[in-house]
KELO-565635 format. One record per residue (C-alpha): x, z, y; residue in three letters. Coordinates in steps of 0.2 Angstrom, whole numbers, plus 5000, padded with zeros to 4 digits. Example, Ala and Ser with C-alpha at 12.3 -4.5 7.8 and 13.67 -1.06 7.14 Angstrom:
% residues 2
506250394978ALA 506850364995SER 
END
This chain:
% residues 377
500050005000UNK 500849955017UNK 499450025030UNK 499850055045UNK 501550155056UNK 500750265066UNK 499350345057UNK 498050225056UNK 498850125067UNK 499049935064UNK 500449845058UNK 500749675067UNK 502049555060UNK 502449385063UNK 503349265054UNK 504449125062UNK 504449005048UNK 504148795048UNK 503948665035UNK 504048485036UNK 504348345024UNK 505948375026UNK 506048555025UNK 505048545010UNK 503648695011UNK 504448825001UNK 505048925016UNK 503048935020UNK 502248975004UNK 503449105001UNK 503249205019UNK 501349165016UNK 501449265000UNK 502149415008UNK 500949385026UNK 499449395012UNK 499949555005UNK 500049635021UNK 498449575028UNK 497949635011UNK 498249825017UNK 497849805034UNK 499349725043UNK 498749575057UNK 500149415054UNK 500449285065UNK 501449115060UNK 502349045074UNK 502848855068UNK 503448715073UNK 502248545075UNK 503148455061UNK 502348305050UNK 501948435034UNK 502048585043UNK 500548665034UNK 499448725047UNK 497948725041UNK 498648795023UNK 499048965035UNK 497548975042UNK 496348945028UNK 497049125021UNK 496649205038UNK 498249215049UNK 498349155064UNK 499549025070UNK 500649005085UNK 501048825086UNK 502748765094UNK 502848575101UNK 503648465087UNK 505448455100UNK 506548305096UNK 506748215078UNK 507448315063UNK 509048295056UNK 509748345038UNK 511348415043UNK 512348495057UNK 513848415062UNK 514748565069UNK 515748675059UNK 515248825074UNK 513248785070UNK 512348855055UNK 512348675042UNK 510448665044UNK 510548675062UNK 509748485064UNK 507748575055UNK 507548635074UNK 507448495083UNK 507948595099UNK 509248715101UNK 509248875096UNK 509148925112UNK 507548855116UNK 506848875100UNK 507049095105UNK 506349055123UNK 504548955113UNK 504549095099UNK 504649215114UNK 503249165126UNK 502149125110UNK 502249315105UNK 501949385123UNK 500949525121UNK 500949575106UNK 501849715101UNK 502549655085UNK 503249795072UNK 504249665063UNK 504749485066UNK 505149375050UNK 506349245053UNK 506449115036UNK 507348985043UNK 508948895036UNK 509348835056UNK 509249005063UNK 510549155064UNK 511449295073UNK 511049235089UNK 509449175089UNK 509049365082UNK 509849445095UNK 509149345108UNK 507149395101UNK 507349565095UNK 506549635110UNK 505049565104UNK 504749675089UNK 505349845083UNK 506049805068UNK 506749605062UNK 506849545042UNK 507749385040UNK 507349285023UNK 508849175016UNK 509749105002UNK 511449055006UNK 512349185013UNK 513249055024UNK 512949145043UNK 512749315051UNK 511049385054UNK 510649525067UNK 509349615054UNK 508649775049UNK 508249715032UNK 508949555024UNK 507849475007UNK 508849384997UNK 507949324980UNK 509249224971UNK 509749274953UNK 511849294954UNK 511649324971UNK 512449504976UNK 512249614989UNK 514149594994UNK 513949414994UNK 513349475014UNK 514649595018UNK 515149535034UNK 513449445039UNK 512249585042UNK 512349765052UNK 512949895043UNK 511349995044UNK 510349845038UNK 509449875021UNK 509749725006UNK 508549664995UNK 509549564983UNK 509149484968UNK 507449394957UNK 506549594960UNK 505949544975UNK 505449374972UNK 504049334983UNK 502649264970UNK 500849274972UNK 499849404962UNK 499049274950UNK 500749254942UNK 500849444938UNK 499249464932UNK 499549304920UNK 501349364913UNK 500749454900UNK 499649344891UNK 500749184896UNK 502349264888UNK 501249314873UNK 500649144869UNK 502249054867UNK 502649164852UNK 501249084842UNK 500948904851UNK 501548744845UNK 502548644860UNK 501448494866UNK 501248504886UNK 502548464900UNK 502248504918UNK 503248404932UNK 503048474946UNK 504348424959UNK 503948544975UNK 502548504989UNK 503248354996UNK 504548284985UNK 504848135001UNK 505948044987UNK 504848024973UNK 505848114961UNK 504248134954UNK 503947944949UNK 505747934941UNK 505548084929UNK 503948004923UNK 504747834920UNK 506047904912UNK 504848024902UNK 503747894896UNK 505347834886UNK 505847984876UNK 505147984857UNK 505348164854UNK 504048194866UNK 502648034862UNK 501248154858UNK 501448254872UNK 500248284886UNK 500948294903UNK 500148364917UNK 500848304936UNK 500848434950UNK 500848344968UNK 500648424986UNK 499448354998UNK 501048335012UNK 501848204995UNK 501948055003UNK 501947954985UNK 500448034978UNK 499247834976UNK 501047784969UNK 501047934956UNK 499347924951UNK 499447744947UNK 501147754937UNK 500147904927UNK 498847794924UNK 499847634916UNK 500847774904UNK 501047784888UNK 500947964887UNK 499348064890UNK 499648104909UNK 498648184924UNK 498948214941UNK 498348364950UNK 498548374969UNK 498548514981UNK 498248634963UNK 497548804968UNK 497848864951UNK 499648854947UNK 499749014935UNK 498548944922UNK 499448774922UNK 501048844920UNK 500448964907UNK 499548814899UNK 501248724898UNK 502648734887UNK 504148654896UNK 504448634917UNK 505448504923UNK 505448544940UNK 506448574957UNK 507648704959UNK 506848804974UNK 505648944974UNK 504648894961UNK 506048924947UNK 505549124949UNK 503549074945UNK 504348994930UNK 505049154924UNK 503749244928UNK 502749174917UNK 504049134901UNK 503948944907UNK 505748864900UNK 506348744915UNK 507348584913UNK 507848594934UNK 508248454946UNK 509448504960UNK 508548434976UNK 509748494988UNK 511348574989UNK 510748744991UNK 509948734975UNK 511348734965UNK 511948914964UNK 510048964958UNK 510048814945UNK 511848874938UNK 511249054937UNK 509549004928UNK 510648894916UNK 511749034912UNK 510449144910UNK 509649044899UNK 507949004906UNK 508448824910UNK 509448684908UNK 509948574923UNK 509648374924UNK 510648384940UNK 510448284955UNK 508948154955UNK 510047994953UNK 510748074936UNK 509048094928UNK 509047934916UNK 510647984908UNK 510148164908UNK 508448184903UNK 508348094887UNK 509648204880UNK 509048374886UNK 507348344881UNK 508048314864UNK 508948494867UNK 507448604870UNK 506348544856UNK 507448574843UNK 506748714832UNK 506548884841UNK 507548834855UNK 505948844868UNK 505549014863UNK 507349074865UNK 507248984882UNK 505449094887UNK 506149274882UNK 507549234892UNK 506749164908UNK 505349314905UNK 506549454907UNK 507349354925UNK 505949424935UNK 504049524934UNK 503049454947UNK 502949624954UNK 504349564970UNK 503149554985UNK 502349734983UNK 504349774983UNK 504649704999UNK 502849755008UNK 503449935003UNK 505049935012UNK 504449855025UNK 503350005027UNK 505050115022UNK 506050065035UNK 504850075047UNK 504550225046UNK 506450275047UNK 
END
């Protein structure tokens, strides 16, 4: 229970967070998880975001927060090209500078007890510059690559380590490291159980692709060319998970419909815990949606979509929840012969123990409680 700081005071929080089809909306879904369970026990959350193509407004507001939109500033880029910049700096499209100044005058007036900052492009300085806004400031990252002016750093990564940020945060800044705190929406807890039970007993026979809400370079499409080739997996029915923000989904549909294997296409799915619990293998992107995966005893074969990918992908692989295809362009050569891999005999229920016992479900209660625990510091 998070409730309120001050007796029955309320607890305001808001999040500085964006997504774009080239941000991909992970970053979102993820602070939306957490925003839900603190509305959930009271708290009042605000989104301030970006006007991106993707940005997933309406997807915020349609659970109840309200969003404090940004102006879309200039054109995106993928890459910083100053080693003094943070590498993601080019997801702005403005400067740091002004991106504090908007996120400032969006959130006059309200006395904010934390501000949530999930955003690759943003650092140190940009913290600094904002902290008079709020009491307290949580930043959300995965690469331990920039220093962060923080009372409390989340961290979700599996082989990631709280030393990994000696350096980067405040002493008196609390960690939360590790797949505990992973932040999945309560419909994967509640399914664990049952999910992981099932794959004791259950011949193999469903594939789920599911790519991440965008997927801008239909990775997607080649996995199912590729799929549609293999024979170990001929009678198997594969279901397709797309985002609405995909900008390939006609394309997908109609590639399902001409295959040789029994395939479907969900958009925009509102009930990914069953379908993951009704599958038996993942192939899949490396981001956030790996931990939903584990949750659930869902063995992964993982496509690194990005660089920062990578260190999850290896530590899932070493873990031995998953196997990695690698980057998309290696997927012919790579697919065939790991999907040959995992259906040999027992090797998927191996695969499910050991992606069951990576993470619970349980993280976002985790991290409501210390919010709630360093507030009241």
């Amino acid at each position: 229970m998070v409730g309120g700081l001050h007796g029955d005071a309320l607890m305001e929080v808001a999040f500085r967070v964006d997504a774009s089809t080239l941000i991909g909306s992970g970053h979102v879904m993820r602070c939306l998880t957490l925003a839900d369970a603190l509305a959930e026990a009271g708290a009042r959350c605000f989104f301030v975001m970006r006007q991106k193509p993707g940005s997933l407004e309406g997807a915020v507001r349609s659970r109840g927060h309200q969003v404090l939109m940004l102006s879309s500033g200039g054109a995106e880029q993928s890459a910083s090209h100053s080693e003094s910049e943070p590498s993601h700096t080019g997801w702005l499209g403005v400067s740091w500078e002004a991106d504090a100044s908007d996120t400032l005058q969006a959130l006059k007036g309200i006395e904010l007890n934390w501000l949530v900052v999930d955003h690759y492009a943003l650092d140190h300085r940009w913290e600094s510059q904002v902290r008079d806004c709020c009491r307290r400031l949580m930043a959300i990252d995965d690469l331990a690559d920039r220093k962060h002016q923080c009372d409390l750093l989340l961290d979700q990564n599996l082989g990631r380590e709280p030393h990994d940020y000696d350096g980067l945060v405040p002493i008196h800044a609390e960690r939360l490291i590790g797949s505990d705190y992973a932040l999945l929406r309560p419909e994967f807890s509640r399914a664990r159980a049952l999910s992981v039970e099932k794959r004791k007993t259950r011949e193999p026979g469903n594939i789920l692709v599911s790519m991440g809400g965008v997927d801008a370079a239909n990775v997607t499409g080649d996995v199912l060319r590729v799929l549609d080739t293999i024979g170990v997996v001929a009678s198997c029915r594969v279901t397709v998970v797309v985002g609405a923000a995909c900008p390939h989904i006609d394309e997908v549909t109609d590639q399902a419909e001409s295959m040789r294997l029994d395939t479907r296409v969900v958009v925009n799915a509102n009930n990914m815990a069953e379908l993951m619990s009704q599958a038996d293998l993942a192939i899949g992107a490396a981001g956030g949606s790996a931990w939903e995966r584990c949750c659930l005893g869902l063995p992964s074969l993982l496509v690194v979509m990005a660089d920062n990918q990578r260190p999850g992908a290896e530590a899932l692989k070493r873990a031995g929840a998953s196997l990695s295809l690698g980057w998309p362009d290696a997927i012919e050569e790579t697919l065939p012969r790991t999907m040959r891999e995992v259906f040999a005999p027992g090797r998927l229920l191996e695969m499910s123990q050991n992606a069951a016992a990576i993470c619970d479900g349980l993280g976002v209660q985790r991290v409501a409680d210390a919010l709630r625990e360093v507030s009241d510091e």
